[in-house]
C-alpha positions in Angstrom: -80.1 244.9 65.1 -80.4 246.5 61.5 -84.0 246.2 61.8 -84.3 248.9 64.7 -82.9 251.7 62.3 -85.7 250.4 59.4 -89.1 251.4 59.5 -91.3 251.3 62.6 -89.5 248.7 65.1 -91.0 246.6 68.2 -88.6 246.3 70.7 -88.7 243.9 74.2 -86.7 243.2 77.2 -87.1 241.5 80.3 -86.9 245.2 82.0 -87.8 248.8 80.3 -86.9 251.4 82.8 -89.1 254.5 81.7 -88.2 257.2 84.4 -92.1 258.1 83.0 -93.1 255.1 86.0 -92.5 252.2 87.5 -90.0 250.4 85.5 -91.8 247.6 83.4 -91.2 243.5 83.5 -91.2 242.3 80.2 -91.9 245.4 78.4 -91.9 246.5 74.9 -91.3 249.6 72.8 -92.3 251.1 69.4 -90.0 253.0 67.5 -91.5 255.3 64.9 -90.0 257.4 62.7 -87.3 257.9 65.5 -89.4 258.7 68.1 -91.2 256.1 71.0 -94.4 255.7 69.5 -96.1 253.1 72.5 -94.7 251.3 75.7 -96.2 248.2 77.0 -95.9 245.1 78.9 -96.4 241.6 78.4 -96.7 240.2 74.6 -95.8 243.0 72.3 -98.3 243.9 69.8 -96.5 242.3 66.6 -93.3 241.1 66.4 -90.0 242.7 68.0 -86.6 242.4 68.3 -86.3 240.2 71.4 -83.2 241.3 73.9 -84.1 238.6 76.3 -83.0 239.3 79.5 -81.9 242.4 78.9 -82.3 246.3 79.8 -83.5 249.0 78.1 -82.7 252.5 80.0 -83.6 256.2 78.7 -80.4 257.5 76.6 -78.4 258.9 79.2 -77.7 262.8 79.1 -74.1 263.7 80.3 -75.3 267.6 81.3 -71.8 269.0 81.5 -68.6 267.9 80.2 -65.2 269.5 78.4 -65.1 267.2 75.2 -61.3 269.2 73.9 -60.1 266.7 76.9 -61.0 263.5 75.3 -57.4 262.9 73.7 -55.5 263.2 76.6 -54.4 259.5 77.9 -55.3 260.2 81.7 -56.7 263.5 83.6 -54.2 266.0 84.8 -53.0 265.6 88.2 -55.4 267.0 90.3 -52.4 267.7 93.2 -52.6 270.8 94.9 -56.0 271.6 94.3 -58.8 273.4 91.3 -56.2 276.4 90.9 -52.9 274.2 90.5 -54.6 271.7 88.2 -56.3 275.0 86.2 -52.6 276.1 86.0 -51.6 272.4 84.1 -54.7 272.9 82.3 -53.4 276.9 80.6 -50.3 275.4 79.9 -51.4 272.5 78.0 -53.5 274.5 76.2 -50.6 277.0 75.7 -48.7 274.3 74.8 -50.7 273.3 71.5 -50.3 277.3 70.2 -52.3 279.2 68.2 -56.1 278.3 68.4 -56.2 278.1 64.5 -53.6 275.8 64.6 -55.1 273.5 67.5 -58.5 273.3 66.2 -57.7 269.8 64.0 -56.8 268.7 67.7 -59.5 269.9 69.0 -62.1 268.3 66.3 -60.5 264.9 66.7 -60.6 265.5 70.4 -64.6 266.0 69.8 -65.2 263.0 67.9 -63.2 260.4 70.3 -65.2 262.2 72.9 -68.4 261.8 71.7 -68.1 258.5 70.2 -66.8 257.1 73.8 -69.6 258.4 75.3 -72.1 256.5 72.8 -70.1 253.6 74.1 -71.3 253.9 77.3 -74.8 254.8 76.8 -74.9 258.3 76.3 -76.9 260.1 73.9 -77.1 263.8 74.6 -74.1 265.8 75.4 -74.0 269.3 77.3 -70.5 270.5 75.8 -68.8 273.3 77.2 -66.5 274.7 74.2 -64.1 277.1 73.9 -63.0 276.8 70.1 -65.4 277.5 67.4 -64.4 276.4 64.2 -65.9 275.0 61.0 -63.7 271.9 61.7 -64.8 272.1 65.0 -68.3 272.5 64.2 -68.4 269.6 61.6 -67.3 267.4 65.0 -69.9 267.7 66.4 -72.2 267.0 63.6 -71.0 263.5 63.1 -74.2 262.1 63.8 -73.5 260.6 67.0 -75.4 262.0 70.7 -76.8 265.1 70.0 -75.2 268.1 71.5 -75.7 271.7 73.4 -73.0 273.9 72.8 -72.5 276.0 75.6 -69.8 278.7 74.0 -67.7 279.2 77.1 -66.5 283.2 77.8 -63.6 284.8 80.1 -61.9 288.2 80.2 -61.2 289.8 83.3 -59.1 293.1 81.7 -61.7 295.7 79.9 -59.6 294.7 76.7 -60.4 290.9 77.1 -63.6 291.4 78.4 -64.7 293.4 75.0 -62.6 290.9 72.8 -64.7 288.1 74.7 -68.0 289.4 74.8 -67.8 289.6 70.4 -66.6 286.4 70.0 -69.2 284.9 72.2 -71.8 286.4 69.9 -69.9 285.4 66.8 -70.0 281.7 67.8 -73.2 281.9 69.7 -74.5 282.9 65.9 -72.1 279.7 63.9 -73.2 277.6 66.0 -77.3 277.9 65.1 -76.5 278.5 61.6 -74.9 274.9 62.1 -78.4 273.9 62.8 -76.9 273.0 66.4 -78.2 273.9 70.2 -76.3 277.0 71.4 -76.2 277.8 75.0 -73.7 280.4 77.1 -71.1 279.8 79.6 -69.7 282.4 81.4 -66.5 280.3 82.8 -66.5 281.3 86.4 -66.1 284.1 89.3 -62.8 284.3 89.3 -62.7 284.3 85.2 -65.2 286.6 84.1 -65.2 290.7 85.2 -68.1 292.1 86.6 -68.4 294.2 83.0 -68.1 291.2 80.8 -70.9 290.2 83.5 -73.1 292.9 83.0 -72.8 291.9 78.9 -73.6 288.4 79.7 -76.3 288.9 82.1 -77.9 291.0 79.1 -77.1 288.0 76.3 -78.8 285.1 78.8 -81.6 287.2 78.7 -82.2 289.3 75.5 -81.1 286.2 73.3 -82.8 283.3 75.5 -80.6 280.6 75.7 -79.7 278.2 78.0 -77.0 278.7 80.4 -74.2 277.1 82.8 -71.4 278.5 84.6 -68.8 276.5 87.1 -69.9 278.1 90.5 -68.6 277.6 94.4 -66.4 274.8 93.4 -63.2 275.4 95.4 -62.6 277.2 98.4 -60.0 278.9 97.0 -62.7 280.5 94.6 -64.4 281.4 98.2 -60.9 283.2 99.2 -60.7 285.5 95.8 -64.3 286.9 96.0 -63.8 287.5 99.9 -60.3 289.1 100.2 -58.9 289.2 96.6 -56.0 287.2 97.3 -55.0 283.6 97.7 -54.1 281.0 95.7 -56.6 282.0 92.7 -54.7 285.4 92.9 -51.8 284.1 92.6 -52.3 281.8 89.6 -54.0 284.7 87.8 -50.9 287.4 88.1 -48.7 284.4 87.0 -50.4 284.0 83.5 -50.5 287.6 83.1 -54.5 287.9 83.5 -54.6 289.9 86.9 -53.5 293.7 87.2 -52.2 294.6 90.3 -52.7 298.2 89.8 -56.4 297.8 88.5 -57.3 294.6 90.1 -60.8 293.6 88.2 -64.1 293.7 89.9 -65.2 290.3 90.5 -69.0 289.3 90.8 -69.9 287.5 93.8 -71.7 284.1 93.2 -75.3 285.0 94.7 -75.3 287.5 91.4 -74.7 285.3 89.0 -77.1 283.2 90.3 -79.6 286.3 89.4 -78.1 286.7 86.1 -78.0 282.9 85.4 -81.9 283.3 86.5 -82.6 285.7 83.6 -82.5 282.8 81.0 -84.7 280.1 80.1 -83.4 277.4 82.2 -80.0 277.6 83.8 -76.9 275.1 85.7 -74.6 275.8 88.5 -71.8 273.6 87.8 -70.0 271.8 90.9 -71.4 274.1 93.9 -69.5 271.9 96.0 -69.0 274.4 98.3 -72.2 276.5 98.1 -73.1 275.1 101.5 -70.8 277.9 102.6 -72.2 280.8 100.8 -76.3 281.2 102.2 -77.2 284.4 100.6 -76.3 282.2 97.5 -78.0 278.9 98.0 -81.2 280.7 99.2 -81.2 282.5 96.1 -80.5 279.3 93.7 -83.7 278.0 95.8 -85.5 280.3 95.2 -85.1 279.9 91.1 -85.4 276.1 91.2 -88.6 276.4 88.5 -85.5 277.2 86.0 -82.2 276.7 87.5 -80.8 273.2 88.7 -77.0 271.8 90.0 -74.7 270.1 87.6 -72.8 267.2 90.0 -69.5 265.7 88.2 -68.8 263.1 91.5 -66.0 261.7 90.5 -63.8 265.3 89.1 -65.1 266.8 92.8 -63.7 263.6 94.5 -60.5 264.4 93.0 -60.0 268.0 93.1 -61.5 268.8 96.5 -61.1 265.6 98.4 -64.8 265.5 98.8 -68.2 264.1 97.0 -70.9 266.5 96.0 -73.1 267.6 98.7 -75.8 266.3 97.5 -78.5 265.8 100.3 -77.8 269.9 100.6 -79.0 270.4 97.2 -81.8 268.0 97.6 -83.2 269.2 100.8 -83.2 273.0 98.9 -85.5 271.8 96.1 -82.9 271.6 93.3 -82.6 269.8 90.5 -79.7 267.5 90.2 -78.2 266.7 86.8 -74.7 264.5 86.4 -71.7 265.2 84.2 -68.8 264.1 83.6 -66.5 267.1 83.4 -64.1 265.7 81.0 -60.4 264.0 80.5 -59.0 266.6 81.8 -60.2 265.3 85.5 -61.8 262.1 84.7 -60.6 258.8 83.5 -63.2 258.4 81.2 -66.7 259.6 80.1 -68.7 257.0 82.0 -72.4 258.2 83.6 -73.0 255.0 84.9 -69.8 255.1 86.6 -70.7 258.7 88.0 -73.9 257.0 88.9 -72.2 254.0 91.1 -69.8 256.5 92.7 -72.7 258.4 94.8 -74.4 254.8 95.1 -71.5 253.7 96.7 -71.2 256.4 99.2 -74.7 256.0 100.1 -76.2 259.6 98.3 -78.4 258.4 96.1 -80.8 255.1 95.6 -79.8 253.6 91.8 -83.1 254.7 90.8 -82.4 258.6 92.0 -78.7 258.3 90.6 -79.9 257.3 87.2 -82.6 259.8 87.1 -79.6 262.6 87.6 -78.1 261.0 84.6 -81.7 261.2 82.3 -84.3 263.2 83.6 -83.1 265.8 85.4 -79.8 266.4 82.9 -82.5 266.2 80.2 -84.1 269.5 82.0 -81.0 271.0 82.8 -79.8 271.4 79.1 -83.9 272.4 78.4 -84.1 269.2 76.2 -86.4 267.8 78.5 -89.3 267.8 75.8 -86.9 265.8 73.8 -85.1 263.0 75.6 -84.9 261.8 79.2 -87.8 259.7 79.2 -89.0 256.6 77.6 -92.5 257.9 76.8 -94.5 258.3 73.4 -94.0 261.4 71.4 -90.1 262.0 72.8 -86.8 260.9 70.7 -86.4 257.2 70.7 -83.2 257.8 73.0 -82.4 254.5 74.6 -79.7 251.9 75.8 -79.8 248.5 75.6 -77.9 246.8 78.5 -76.7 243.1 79.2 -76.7 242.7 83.2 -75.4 239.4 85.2 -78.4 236.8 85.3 -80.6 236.6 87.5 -81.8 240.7 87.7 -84.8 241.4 90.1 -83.9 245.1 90.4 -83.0 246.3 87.0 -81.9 250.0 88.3 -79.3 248.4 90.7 -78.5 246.3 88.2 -77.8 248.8 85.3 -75.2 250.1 87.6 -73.4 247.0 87.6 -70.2 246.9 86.9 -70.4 243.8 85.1 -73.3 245.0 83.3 -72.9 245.4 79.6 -73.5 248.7 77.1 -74.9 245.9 74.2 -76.3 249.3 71.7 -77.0 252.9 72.1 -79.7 254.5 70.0 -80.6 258.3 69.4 -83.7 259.3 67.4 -84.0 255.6 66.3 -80.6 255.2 65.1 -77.6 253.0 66.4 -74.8 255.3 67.3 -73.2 252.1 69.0 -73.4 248.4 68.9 -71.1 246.2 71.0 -68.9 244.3 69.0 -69.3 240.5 68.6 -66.8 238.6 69.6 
């Protein structure tokens, strides 16, 4: 295995799945200088590092998750819907104090994270963080998958809406001179005021980065935006972030769309429920060339009681991307396991579910030019996988639960090896 991290390395499998084509029977790679220099089939050019029977899959690209969850030892219960479990979520936070004094926590937090998600095959990370720290910073640098940094903002009182708008900028600006991707996360509708909107819109596009916000996930969401009450009202005036006497003015999810559309290349998060909203799911339509739909199955299953609606999103054109949301909702950081859960309910093919999970997450984060694809000129992202014997279909059979992660590689380097027993 040392030789793949050398100099220029021949690699061969029984299957190569490419998501650039059909995938390949006894296919071989190049790695050069950390990027996939040829792909073939049939006897490799010189000699390679045989895997046998195994897989070789694109690098998967997890295109939304909350890495700060990855030290909690199981998600928060998810009883009583998105608002209760946001209210366990404040308090845990609130729990750990000051943010100075919670961002060791938060660094370790970032490194278990990302070096369980190497373990299972993942090599690019779409992080959505809400502490910026040098500590924090230097987590994410470790050298394992590469990461965009979406800096998350929130303020719905003029005062936290000012206070959150600067610090946005102030990260937005560590986190390049880190030598990191930066992106921009306004958190939500019922999170951000329609000022701190109006800033935001501006940022996405003055400043060109990516961007992803959490939009029509809950029907309570639905409720606030509609009437200004329910549950989401509720939990807002009990953490003191709500004024009754100058309620905030809330931006209703076919705008952000628009302002999401000013950037680059933009992801709704969740839109489980965007079905319900058509002014705002003609609108996403109608920016498919940059926006696209983050799905996190599993977190969705729990929280709403229902799966994504995918064939929705497909029949309107859109780009679907997979996450994993995070600990906080999710047992673990497992794309392929996100993949087998919309297999399993009969949403996807294998081969569409895993090109959620490379291709289209690639485009979503707009690192599409460098990973999602086994194809020559791109990083030499891949995953080397041990299925049961006897594989015909190697996408059904990546998504195996029986099938192995045996190494993980970004830009040419192992970031994970399986241990030998």
């Amino acid at each position: 295995m040392s030789s793949v991290t050398g100099g220029p390395s021949i690699l061969r499998a029984q299957h190569i799945v490419t998501m650039a084509g059909p995938p390949l029977e006894n296919g071989w790679l190049r790695i050069d200088r950390g990027r996939i220099g040829a792909v073939g089939r049939g006897k490799p050019p010189t000699a390679a590092v045989d895997f046998g029977d195994a897989i070789i899959i694109p690098g998967l690209v997890n295109a939304h998750t909350h890495l700060e969850f990855s030290g909690l030892p199981e998600p928060f219960p998810p009883g009583g819907g998105l608002p209760a479990w946001i209210g366990r979520v404040v308090a845990w936070r609130r729990s750990r104090g000051p943010v100075s004094g919670a961002a060791d926590e938060v660094a370790t937090a970032i490194r278990t994270g990302l070096h369980e998600s190497a373990a299972a095959g993942v090599t690019t990370v779409g992080e959505i963080a809400t502490t910026i720290t040098p500590a924090v910073l230097a987590a994410y640098a470790t050298g394992g998958p590469r990461v965009r940094i979406y800096r998350e903002a929130l303020g719905l009182s003029p005062a936290a809406a000012t206070a959150g708008f600067a610090q946005l900028v102030r990260d937005l600006a560590r986190v390049e001179r880190a030598g990191l991707a930066a992106g921009i996360s306004p958190h939500a509708p019922y999170s951000v005021s329609a000022p701190l909107a109006r800033r935001i819109g501006r940022a996405i596009s003055e400043q060109g980065h990516p961007a992803a916000i959490h939009l029509a996930e809950s029907l309570e969401e639905a409720e606030l935006l509609a009437t200004g009450g329910g549950p989401f009202r509720d939990l807002l005036e009990s953490l003191g972030a709500w004024d009754r006497n100058r309620p905030p003015e809330l931006v209703p999810v076919a705008d952000w769309i628009t302002r999401l559309a000013r950037g680059p290349r933009g992801l709704v998060v969740h839109a489980t429920h965007i079905g319900r909203d058509t002014a705002a799911l003609a609108r996403l339509a109608r920016h498919r060339d940059r926006l696209g739909v983050v799905i996190c199955p599993r977190t969705t299953q729990a929280l709403s009681g229902s799966l994504p609606p995918v064939a929705l999103l497909r029949s309107a054109g859109l780009r679907i991307a997979l996450g994993t949301d995070g600990r906080g909702s999710n047992p673990d950081l497992s794309l392929l396991a996100e993949c087998r859960t919309l297999v399993a309910a009969g949403l996807t093919t294998p081969a569409e579910a895993l090109a959620m999970a490379t291709v289209h997450a690639a485009w979503g984060l707009r690192l599409d030019h460098v990973c999602g694809r086994l194809a020559p000129g791109r990083a030499a992202d891949l995953v080397i996988l041990r299925p049961p014997a006897g594989t015909t279909d190697p996408c059904a059979a990546a998504l195996d639960p029986a099938t192995r992660v045996v190494a993980t590689i970004r830009s040419g380097r192992l970031v994970y090896q399986e241990a030998r027993g």
